[in-house]
C-alpha positions in Angstrom: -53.2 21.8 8.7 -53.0 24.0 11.5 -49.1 24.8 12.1 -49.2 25.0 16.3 -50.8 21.6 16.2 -51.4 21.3 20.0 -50.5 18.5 22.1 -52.7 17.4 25.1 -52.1 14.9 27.8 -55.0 13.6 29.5 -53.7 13.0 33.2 -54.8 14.0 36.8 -51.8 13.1 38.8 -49.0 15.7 39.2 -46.2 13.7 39.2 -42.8 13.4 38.2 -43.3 11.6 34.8 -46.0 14.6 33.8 -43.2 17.2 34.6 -40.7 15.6 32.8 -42.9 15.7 29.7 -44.5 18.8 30.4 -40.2 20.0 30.3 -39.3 18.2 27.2 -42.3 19.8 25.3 -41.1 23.0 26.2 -37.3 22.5 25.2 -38.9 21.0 21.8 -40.9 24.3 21.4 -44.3 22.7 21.1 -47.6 23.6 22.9 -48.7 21.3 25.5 -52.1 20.9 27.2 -53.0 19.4 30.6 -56.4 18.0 30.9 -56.5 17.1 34.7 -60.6 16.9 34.7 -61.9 13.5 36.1 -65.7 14.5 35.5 -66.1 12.8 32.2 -69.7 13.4 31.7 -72.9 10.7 31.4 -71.5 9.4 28.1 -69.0 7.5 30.0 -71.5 6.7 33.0 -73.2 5.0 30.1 -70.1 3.0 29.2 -69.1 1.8 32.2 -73.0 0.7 32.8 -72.4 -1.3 30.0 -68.6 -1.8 30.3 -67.4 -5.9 30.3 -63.8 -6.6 31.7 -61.6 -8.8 29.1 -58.2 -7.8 30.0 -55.9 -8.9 32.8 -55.0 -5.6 34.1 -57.7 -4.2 36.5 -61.2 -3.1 35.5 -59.9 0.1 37.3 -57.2 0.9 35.2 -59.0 -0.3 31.6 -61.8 2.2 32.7 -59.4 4.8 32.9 -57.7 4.3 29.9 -61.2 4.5 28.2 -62.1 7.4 30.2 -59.4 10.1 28.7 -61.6 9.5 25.7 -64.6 10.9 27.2 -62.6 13.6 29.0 -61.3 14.4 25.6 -65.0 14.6 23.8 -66.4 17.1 26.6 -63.0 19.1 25.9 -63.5 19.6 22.4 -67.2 20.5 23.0 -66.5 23.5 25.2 -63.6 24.5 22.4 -64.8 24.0 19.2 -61.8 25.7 18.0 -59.4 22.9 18.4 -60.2 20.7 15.0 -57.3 18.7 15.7 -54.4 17.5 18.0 -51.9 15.3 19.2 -53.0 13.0 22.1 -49.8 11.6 24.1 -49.2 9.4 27.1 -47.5 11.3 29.9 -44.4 8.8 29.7 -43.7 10.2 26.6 -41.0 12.9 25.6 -41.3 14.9 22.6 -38.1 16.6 20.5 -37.5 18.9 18.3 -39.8 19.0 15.1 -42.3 16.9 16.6 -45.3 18.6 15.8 -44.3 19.3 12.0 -43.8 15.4 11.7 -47.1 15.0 12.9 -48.7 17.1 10.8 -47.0 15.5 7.3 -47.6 11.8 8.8 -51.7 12.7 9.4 -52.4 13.9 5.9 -56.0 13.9 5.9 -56.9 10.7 7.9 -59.0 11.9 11.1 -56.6 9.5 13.0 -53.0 7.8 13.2 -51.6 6.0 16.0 -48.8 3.9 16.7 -48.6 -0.3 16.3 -45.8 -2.7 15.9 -45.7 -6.0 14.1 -45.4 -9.1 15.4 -42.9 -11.7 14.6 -44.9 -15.1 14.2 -48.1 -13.3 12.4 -49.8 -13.6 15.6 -52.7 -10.0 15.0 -53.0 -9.3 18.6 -55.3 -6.2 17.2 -53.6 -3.7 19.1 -53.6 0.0 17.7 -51.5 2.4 21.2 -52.6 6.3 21.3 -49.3 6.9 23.5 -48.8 9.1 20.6 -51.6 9.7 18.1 -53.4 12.4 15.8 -56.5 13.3 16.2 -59.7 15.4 14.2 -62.2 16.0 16.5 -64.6 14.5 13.5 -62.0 11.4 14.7 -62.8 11.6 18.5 -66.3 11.4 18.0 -66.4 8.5 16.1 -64.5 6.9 18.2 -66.7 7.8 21.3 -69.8 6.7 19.9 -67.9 3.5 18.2 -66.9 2.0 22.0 -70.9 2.8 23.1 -72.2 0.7 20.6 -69.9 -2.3 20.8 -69.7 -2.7 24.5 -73.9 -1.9 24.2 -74.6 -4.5 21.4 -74.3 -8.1 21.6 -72.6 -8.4 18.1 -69.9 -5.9 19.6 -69.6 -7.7 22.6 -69.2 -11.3 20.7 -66.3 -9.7 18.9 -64.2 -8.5 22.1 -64.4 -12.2 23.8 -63.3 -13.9 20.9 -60.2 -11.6 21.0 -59.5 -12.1 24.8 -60.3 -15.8 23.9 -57.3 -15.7 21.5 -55.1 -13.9 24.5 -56.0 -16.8 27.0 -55.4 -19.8 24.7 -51.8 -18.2 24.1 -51.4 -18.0 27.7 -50.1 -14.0 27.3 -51.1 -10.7 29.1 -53.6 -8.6 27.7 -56.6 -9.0 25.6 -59.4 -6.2 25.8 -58.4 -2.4 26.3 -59.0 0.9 24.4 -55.9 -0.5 21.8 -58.1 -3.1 21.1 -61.0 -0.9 20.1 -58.4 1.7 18.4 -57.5 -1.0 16.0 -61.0 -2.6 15.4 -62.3 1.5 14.8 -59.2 2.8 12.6 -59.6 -0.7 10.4 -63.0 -0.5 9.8 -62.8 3.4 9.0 -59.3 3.2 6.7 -57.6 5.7 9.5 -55.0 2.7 9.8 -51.5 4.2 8.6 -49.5 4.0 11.2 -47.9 7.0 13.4 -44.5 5.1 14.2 -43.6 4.5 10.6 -40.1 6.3 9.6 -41.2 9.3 7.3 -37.9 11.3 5.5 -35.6 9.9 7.7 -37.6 10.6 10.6 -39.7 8.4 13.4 -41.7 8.1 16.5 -40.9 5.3 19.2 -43.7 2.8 19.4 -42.3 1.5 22.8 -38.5 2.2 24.0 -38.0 -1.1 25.5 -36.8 -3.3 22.8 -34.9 -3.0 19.0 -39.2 -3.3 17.5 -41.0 -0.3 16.9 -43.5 -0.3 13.7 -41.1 -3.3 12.0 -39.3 -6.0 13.9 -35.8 -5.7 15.0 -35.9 -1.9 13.8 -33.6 -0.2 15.2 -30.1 -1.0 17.8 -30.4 -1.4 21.3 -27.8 -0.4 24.5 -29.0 -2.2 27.6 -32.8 -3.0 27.4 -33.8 -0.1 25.2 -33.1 1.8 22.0 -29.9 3.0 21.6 -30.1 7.1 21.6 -27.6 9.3 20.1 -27.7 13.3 20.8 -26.7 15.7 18.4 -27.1 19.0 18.5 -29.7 19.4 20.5 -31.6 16.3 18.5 -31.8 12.7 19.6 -31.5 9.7 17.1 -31.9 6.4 17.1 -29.5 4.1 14.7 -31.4 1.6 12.2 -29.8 -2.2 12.3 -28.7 -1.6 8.6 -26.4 1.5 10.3 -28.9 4.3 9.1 -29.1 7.2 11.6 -33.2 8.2 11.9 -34.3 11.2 14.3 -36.5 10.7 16.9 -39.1 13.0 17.7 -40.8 11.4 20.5 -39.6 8.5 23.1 -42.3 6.1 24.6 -41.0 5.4 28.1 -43.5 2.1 28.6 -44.3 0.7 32.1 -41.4 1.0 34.4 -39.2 2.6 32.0 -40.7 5.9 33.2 -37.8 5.5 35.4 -35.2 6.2 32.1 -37.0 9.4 31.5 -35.0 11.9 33.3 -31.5 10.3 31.9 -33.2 10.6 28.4 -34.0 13.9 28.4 -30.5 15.1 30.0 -29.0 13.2 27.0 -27.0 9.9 29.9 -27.2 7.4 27.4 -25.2 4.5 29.2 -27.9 5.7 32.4 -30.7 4.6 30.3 -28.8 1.4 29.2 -28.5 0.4 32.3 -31.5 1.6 33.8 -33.4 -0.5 31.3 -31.2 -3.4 31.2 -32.1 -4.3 34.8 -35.9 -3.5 34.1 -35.8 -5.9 31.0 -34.3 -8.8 33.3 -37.6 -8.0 35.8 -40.0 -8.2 33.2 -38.8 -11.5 31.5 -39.1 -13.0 35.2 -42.5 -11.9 35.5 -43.7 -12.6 32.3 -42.2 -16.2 32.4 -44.3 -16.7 35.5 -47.5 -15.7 34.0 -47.0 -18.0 31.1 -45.6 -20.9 33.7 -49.4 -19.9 35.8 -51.1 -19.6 32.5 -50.2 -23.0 31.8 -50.7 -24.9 34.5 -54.5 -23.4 34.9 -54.8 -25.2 31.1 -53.4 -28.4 31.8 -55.0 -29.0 35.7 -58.6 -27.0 35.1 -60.1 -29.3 32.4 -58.8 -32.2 34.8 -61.2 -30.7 37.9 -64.7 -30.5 36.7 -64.6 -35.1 35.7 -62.9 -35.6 39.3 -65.9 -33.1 40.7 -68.3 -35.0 39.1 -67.7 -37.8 39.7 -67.0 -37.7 43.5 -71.0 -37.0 43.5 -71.6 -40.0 41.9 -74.1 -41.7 44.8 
C-alpha cells in the first residue's frame, strides 16, 4: 500500500466548494489532485451513443457523473504510476489521518465506497464514490462494466427494472453511476463499505442526517451531524455516547453551503445552516411524492376515457 495515497477530484469548475476542499486537504496534510479535463476520450462517446436516461435528475447531469469515470481511465493511462487513489466529491472535506484510514479500510479490494442502509429493507442498490478507493485494475473494470450493460439488452433490462422499483415508490432517483457502483462492486466481492467505523474511526456517508453506513448512527445538531473539534480533529458523537473521529465530511446537495463553518470549526453555524436546508428539502420532497401520486392514481384513469371518446 502506497503511504501518500493520493486523492483526486474530478471537477472543471473553479468554485468555492473546490477551494474549500482543495484547503481542507491541505490543513489535513494529504496530496490532492485536480483533474479539470472535459475531453473524456471515444470510450465515453461510445457510452453516451448508447446511454438510456432512468433517473429523474437531468440526462445532463447523470452523463457527467458517468463521465469523471472516463476522465479518470484516460488519467491513469498517461500515468501508469498511480496504481491506486482516493476519488472524492468536491463537497467533501478531508481531516487529519484521512489517507492512513483509507489505506487500512481498502485492504486488498480494488474498490470501496460508501452506502447507507435503509430502514424498511427497501435495496435502493445504491453504492456513492463521494469518497471511494480505487486500483486502477478497479477503474477499468468498472469502465468496461458500464459499456457493456448500457450496450447489451440483458444490461439494459436490469437498469429499468430498478428505475421501475423507484417509480412504483413514488421517490427520486433510480439510474445513475451509484447504481452501476453497486451492481459492479456486488458482482466482483469489492462490496465492504468505506463509511463503516474502523478503530474508532469513520467517514460521513452524507452529513445531512443522524444515518451514515447504519441507521440512526451517530447525533445530530440542527439538520446535520453533530461535530465536535478537538485538537485540531473533528468528531462525531455515536447515539450510544461514543466519541468516533471523522476523517472526511460529505457536504450533500445544498449543504455545500455548511462547508466553510465546518472547516473553521462554527458548529452551531452548521446547525443552523442545515436546519433550515432540512425544512426546504422535506417541502420539496413531499411535493414530489404528493406529484408522484397523483400521476398513479389519474394516469391509468386517461387511456379508458381516451378510448372510449373514439368509440363511433
Amino acid at each position: 500500500m502506497n503511504p501518500s495515497l493520493p486523492f483526486i477530484v474530478v471537477e472543471d469548475r473553479q468554485n468555492k466548494t473546490l477551494a474549500l476542499c482543495r484547503e481542507s486537504a491541505a490543513l489535513a496534510g494529504e496530496p490532492l489532485l485536480v483533474l479539470s479535463s472535459t475531453d473524456a476520450g471515444p470510450a465515453y462517446e461510445r457510452f453516451c451513443r448508447s446511454y438510456v436516461h432512468l433517473s429523474s435528475n437531468s440526462p445532463e447531469f447523470e452523463k457527467i457523473c458517468f463521465r469523471r469515470y472516463f476522465l479518470l481511465a484516460r488519467f491513469l493511462e498517461s500515468n501508469p504510476e498511480v496504481r491506486e487513489f482516493t476519488l472524492i466529491d468536491s463537497d467533501v472535506l478531508l481531516f487529519q489521518g484521512a489517507g492512513p484510514h483509507v489505506a487500512r479500510l481498502a485492504g486488498k479490494a480494488d474498490f470501496s465506497g460508501s452506502c447507507m442502509q435503509t430502514s424498511d429493507g427497501w435495496n435502493h442498490c445504491q453504492i456513492s464514490p463521494h469518497v471511494s478507493y480505487w486500483t486502477a485494475n478497479g477503474l477499468r473494470q468498472f469502465v468496461a462494466y458500464v459499456l457493456d450493460c448500457y450496450a447489451t439488452p440483458s444490461g439494459r433490462r436490469k437498469l429499468r427494472e430498478i428505475a421501475a422499483r423507484f417509480a412504483a415508490r413514488g421517490v427520486r432517483g433510480g439510474v445513475s453511476d451509484m447504481t452501476l457502483l453497486y451492481l459492479w462492486a456486488h458482482a466482483t466481492g469489492n462490496d465492504a463499505p468505506i463509511n463503516r467505523v474502523l478503530d474508532g474511526t469513520v467517514i460521513d456517508h452524507n452529513i445531512n442526517g443522524m444515518h451514515n453506513q447504519l441507521q440512526r448512527e451517530f447525533k445530530v445538531l440542527g439538520g446535520a451531524k453533530r461535530i465536535a473539534y478537538r485538537e485540531g480533529k473533528a468528531w462525531l458523537t455515536s447515539t450510544t455516547g461514543d466519541m468516533t473521529r471523522v476523517v472526511a465530511l460529505h457536504f450533500q446537495g445544498s449543504a455545500k453551503m455548511a462547508m466553510p463553518y465546518a472547516l473553521r470549526g462554527h458548529t452551531y453555524t452548521v446547525a443552523g445552516v442545515t436546519f433550515v436546508l432540512q425544512m426546504a428539502r422535506r417541502a420539496r420532497n413531499n411535493a414530489f411524492r404528493a406529484a408522484a401520486f397523483a400521476r398513479r392514481v389519474f394516469d391509468p384513469r386517461r387511456a379508458p376515457r381516451a378510448s372510449a371518446s373514439k368509440q363511433p
